[in-house]
N, C-alpha and C positions, 0 to 999 in steps of 0.2 A: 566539212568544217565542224567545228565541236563548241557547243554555248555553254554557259554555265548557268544553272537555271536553283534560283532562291525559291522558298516559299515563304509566307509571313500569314502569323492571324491563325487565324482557322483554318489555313490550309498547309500551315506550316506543323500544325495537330494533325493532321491527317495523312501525311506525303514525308515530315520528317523538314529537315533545315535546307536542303537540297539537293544536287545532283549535274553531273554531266550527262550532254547529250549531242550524239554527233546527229550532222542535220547535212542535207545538199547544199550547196554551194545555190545563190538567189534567193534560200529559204527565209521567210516571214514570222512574226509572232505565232499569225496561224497556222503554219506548216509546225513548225512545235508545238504549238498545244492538239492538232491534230492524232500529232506523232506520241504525244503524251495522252490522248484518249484512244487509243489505238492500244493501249497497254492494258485495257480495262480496268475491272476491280476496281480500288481507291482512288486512282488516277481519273478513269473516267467517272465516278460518284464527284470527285472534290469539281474536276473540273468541267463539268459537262454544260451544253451549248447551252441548256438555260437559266444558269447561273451568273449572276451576278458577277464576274471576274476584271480587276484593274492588271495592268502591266506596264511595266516599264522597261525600256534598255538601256542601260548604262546610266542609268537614273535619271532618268530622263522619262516621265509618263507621254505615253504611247498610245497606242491602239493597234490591233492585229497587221494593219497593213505593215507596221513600220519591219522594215529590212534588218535581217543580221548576218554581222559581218564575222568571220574568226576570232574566238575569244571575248564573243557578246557577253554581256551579265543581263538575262531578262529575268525579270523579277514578276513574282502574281502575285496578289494579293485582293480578300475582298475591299467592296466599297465600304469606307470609313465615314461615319456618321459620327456630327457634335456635341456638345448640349450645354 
C-alpha cells in the first residue's frame, strides 16, 4: 500500500514538504516512521526515537499504534507550545 507522508515545522526544514511511501499491507505509524529511519542521514536525525515527534492520520491526531490504510495522509510534526 502507498501513504502519503507531510512534514510541518522543523521537520518540514529538514525532509522537505513531503513524500510517498509504499508500506505492507497492516502497517502502523510505527512501521513508517521505522521504514523512514531505516533511510538514515536526515531522516533518521529529524526523526529519531528520542525525539519529540506528533502525528496524525488523515487529520486526525494519533500515536504510533494507529493503522493505515491505502492512501493514508500521516502527517509528523514536532510538539507545539503557547504563550
Amino acid at each position: 500500500m502507498k501513504v502519503q507522508v507531510r512534514y510541518f515545522a522543523s521537520l518540514r526544514e529538514a525532509l522537505g514538504p513531503g513524500e510517498a511511501v509504499d508500506l505492507p499491507e497492516g502497517a502502523t505509524v510505527a512501521t513508517l516512521r521505522d521504514a523512514l529511519l531505516a533511510r538514515g542521514g536526515r531522516h533518521a536525525e529529524a526523526l529519531a526515537r528520542g525525539r519529540a515527534v506528533r502525528c496524525a492520520v488523515n487529520q486526525v491526531m494519533g500515536d504510533e499504534t494507529a493503522a493505515l490504510s491505502d492512501g493514508a495522509e500521516v502527517a509528523f510534526f514536532p510538539p507545539v507550545t503557547g504563550g
